[in-house]
Structures are given as C-alpha cells and as structure tokens.
C-alpha positions as CSV (number, residue, x, y, z in Angstrom):
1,X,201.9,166.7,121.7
2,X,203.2,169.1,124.4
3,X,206.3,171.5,123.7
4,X,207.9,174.4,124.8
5,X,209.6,177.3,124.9
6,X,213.2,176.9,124.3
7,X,213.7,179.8,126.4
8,X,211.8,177.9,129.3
9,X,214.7,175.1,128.3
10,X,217.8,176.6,128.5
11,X,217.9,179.6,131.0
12,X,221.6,180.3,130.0
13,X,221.1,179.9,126.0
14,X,223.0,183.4,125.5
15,X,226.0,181.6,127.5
16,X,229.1,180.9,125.1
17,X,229.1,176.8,124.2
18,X,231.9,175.0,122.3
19,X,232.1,172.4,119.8
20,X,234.5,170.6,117.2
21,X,233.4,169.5,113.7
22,X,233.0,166.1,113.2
23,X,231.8,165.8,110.3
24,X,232.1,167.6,106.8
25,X,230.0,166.5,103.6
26,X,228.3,168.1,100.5
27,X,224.6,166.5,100.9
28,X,223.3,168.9,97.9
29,X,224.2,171.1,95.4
30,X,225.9,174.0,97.2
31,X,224.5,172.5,100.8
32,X,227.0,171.8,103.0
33,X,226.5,169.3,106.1
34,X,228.4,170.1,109.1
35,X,228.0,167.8,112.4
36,X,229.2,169.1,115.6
37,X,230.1,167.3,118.7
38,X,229.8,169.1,121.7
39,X,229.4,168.7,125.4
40,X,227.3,171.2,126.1
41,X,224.7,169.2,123.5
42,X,224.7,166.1,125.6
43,X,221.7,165.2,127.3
44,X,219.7,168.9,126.6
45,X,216.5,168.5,125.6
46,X,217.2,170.8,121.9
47,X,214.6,170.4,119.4
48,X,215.4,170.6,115.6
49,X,214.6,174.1,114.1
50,X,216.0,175.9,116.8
51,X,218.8,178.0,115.9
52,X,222.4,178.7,117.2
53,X,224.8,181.9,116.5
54,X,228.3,180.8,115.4
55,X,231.2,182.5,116.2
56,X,234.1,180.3,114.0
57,X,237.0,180.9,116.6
58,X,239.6,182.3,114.6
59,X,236.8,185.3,113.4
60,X,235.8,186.8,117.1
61,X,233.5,189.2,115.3
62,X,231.6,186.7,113.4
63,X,227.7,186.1,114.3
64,X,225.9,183.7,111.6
65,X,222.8,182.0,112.9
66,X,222.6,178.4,111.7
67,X,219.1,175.9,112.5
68,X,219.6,172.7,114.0
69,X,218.6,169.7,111.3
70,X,219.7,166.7,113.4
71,X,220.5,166.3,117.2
72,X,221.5,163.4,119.2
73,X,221.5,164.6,122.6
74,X,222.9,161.3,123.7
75,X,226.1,161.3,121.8
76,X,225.9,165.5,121.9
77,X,226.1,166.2,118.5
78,X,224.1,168.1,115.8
79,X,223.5,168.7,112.3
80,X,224.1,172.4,110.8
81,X,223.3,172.9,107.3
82,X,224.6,175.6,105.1
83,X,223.7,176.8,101.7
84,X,227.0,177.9,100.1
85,X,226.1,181.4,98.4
86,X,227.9,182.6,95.9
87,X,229.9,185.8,97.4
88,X,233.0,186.4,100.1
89,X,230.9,187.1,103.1
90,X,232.4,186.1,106.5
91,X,229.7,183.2,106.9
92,X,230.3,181.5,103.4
93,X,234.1,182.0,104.0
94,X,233.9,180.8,107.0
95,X,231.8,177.8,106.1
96,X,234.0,176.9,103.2
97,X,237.0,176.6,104.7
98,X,235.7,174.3,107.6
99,X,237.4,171.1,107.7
100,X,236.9,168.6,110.5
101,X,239.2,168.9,113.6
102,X,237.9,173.2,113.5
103,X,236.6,173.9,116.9
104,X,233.8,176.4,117.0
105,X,232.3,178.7,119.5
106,X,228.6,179.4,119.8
107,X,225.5,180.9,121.6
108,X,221.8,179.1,121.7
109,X,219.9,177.5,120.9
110,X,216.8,179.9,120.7
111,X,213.9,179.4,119.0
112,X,211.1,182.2,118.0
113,X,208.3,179.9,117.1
114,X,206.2,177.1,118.8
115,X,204.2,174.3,116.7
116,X,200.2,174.2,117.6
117,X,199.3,170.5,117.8
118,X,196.0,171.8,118.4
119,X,195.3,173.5,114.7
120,X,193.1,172.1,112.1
121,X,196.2,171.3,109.7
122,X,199.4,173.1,108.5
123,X,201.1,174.7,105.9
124,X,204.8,175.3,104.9
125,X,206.9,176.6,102.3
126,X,210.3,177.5,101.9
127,X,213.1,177.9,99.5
128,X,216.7,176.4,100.0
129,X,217.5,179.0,103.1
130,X,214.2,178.2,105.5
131,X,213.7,173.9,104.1
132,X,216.1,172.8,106.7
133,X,213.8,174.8,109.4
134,X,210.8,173.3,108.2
135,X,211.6,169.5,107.9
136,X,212.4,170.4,111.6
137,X,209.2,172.2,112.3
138,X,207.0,169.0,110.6
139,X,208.8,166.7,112.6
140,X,207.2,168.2,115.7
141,X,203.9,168.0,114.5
142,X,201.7,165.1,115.6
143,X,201.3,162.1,113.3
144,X,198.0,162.5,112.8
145,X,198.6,166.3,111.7
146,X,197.5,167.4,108.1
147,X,200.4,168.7,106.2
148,X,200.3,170.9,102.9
149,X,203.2,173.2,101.4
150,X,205.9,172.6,98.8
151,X,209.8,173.6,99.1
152,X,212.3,175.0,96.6
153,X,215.4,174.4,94.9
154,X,217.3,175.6,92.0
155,X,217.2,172.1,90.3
156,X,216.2,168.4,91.6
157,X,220.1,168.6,92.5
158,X,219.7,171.6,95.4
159,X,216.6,168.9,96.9
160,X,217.9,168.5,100.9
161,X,217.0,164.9,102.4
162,X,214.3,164.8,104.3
163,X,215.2,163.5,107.6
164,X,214.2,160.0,108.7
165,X,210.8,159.8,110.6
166,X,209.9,163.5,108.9
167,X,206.8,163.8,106.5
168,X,208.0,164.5,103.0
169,X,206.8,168.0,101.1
170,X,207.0,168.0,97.2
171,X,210.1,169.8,95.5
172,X,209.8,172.8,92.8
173,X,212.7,173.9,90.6
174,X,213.1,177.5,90.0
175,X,215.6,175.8,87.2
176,X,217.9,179.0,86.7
177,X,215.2,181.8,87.7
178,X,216.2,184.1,90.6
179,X,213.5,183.7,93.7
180,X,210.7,185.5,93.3
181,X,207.2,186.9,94.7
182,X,205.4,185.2,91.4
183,X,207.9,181.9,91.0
184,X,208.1,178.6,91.4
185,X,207.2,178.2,95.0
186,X,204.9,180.8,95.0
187,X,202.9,178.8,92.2
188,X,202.5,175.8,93.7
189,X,201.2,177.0,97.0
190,X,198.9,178.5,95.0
191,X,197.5,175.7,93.4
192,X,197.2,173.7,96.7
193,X,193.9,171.8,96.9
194,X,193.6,173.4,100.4
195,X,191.2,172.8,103.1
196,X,188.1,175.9,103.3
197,X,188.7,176.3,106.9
198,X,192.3,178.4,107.9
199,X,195.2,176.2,109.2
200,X,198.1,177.2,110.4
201,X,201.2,178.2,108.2
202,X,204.9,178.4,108.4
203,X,206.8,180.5,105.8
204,X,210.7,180.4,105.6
205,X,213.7,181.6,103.7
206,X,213.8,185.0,101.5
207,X,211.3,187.4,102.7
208,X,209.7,189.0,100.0
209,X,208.9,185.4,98.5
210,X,207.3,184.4,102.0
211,X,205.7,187.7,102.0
212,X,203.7,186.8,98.9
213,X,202.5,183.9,100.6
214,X,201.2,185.4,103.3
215,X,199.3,187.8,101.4
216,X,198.1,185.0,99.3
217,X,196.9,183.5,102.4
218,X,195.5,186.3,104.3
219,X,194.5,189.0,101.5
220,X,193.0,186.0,99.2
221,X,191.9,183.0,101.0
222,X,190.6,184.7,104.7
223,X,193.4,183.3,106.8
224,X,193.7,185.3,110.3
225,X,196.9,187.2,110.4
226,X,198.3,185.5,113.5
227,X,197.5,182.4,111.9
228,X,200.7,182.6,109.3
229,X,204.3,182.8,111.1
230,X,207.0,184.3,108.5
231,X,210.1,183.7,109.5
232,X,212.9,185.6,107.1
233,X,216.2,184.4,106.7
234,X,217.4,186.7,104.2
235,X,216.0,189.9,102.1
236,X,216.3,189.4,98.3
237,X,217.2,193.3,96.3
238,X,216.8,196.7,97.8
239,X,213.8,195.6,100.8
240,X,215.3,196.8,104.3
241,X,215.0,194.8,107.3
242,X,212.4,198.0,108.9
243,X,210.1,197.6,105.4
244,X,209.9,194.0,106.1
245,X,209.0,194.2,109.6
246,X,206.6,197.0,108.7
247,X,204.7,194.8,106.3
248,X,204.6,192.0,108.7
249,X,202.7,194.0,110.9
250,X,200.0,195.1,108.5
C-alpha cells in the first residue's frame, strides 16, 4: 500500500482553516466525540491519525493538538475525539463547553509518522490518550498485515469503538490504578505470543508507560531501535519533556 507524507499533501498545513461543530456526543466514559464540518476538509486527501492544532475562537491563545478518528473528505467533515481529564485546563474547558453551532479555528493536519507496508508484522499499544491514533494507524496497514498490541482503559466503560473496516486490538482495564510503567497495558504486551523475528511497533499515549514498552522491546526481545516509533501525548508525574526526549534517543 503506498502513502505519504502529509507534509508532501498539504504544502500550506500551517495555514489557519475553519470549521463548525456538527456534532456533539459522549461515545465513552469521559470521551467526547466532536464532528466538524469544514470546507477546507472537502476533497483533501487527510488520512486518519494525523493531527490538527485547535484554536477554539473565543480563546486566541489556545493550541491543543487533536488526531483525526474519522474523515469524509467528500462531505468535509471529521471526527475529533477527546478524553475529558479531570482538571480546568484551557483544552478540557474548552472541550466541555462545546456545543454544536461553535465555530473553530485550526492549523494541520500534520503527521510525524508513516506506516511500513513492507514490515514483517506490527505492534501497538496505547492507553485512552494515543487508542484513537492507533485504530487510525491499523487502518492504514494492509489487509494482509499481522497485527499484535492491546489498548487501555480505566474500565470496559472508557473502551473507544473501533472504527468500521479497522482491525480490532483486545482491551485491558487498569480498573482504578493510575497508568503505570508495570500496569495493565504494560502486562499484556508482555505476555504477547510474539513472532521471533522484530516487527515494527507503534507506542501512544503517556510517555513513561510507552517508554516501558520500548525498553521491553528493545532492551529484552532484540528489537532495532528505529524499529519502535513512541509517540507521547502526555508526561505522567515529575518526567520533563527534555528527559523524555533524552531517553528516546538512547
């Protein structure tokens, strides 16, 4: 299957683009679905688990990145989805007081990672945060593609819907326990009946959590470094942006 960069796609991604809500629902426990109509959607050639930087139009200053779940190019709409933290951050205000009729600014789509269709098989794991970017990221892969990984949710309640024509990954339930380098998720990649040869993997959502997979995967099993892609949405306790990076790189 061929693909590309998205920044081969759309030239003008860091343009400002505009959009109305069309849609509000609740699709899981604390996930909120938010479809946006917008002309600048029509007809682009988007892919799902690309990502977009909102800037709600009555908060100028406000720069949240969101990944694309659903597009329909034709219609020029898309699917946001947004886990509803607990807190009173600008990006959970924002995205609790959206009601349908809100008009939106944003920038994007951009994208920072391209599938393989040539690799011997793939891997993914995420908790709540990175699962809507990985449904996305399967969906690229060819049918014939070997898939293994797990996602995570609080309890079966948090589990997102896995899009139609998307491969399904098994849930596990942290059930109460904060995320963690030695919970739920972590667990059950472990105990993967994986293949001996190294695939390809795709880690999302709190870092230090995909950061235990990857060392899983590279420090125990033999997997090349550039074969494992982290991609951290959020940092869990006192870990700074710079430590992350730094331990990507080792």
């Amino acid at each position: 299957m061929e693909t590309q960069n998205m920044s081969e796609l759309q030239p003008n991604r860091m343009a400002f683009r505009h959009g109305v809500i069309l849609k509000r629902e609740m699709i899981a426990q604390n996930m909120l679905l938010l479809r946006i109509r917008s002309e600048d959607c029509r007809g682009q050639a988007w892919q799902p688990g690309s990502h977009i930087g909102v800037f709600p139009i009555e908060h100028d200053k406000l720069h949240r990145h969101y990944t694309f779940w659903q597009i329909d190019p034709e219609a020029g709409e898309f699917d946001l989805l947004i886990l509803l933290h607990h807190g009173d951050g600008p990006g959970v205000a924002w995205a609790q007081a959206a009601q349908v009729g809100d008009e939106i600014t944003y920038r994007g789509p951009k994208s920072t990672y391209t599938i393989d269709p040539e690799a011997p098989y793939y891997l993914f794991a995420a908790e709540e945060t990175g699962a809507v970017a990985v449904q996305a990221q399967i969906g690229l892969l060819p049918s014939e593609m070997r898939i293994f990984g797990a996602l995570e949710s609080d309890f079966p309640e948090g589990e997102i819907p896995t899009p139609a024509g998307v491969r399904p990954l098994p849930w596990v339930h942290r059930r109460g326990e904060p995320i963690s380098e030695t919970g739920a998720l972590v667990q059950a990649i472990r105990k993967l009946d994986l293949p001996e040869e190294p695939g390809k993997a795709y880690l999302a959502g709190e870092a230090g959590q995909c950061l235990a997979i990857r060392s899983y995967l590279i420090n125990e099993r033999g997997w090349p470094r550039e074969n494992v892609h982290v991609q951290p949405f959020w940092i869990q306790g006192k870990m700074s942006k710079a430590e992350v990076r730094e331990l990507l790189e080792r």
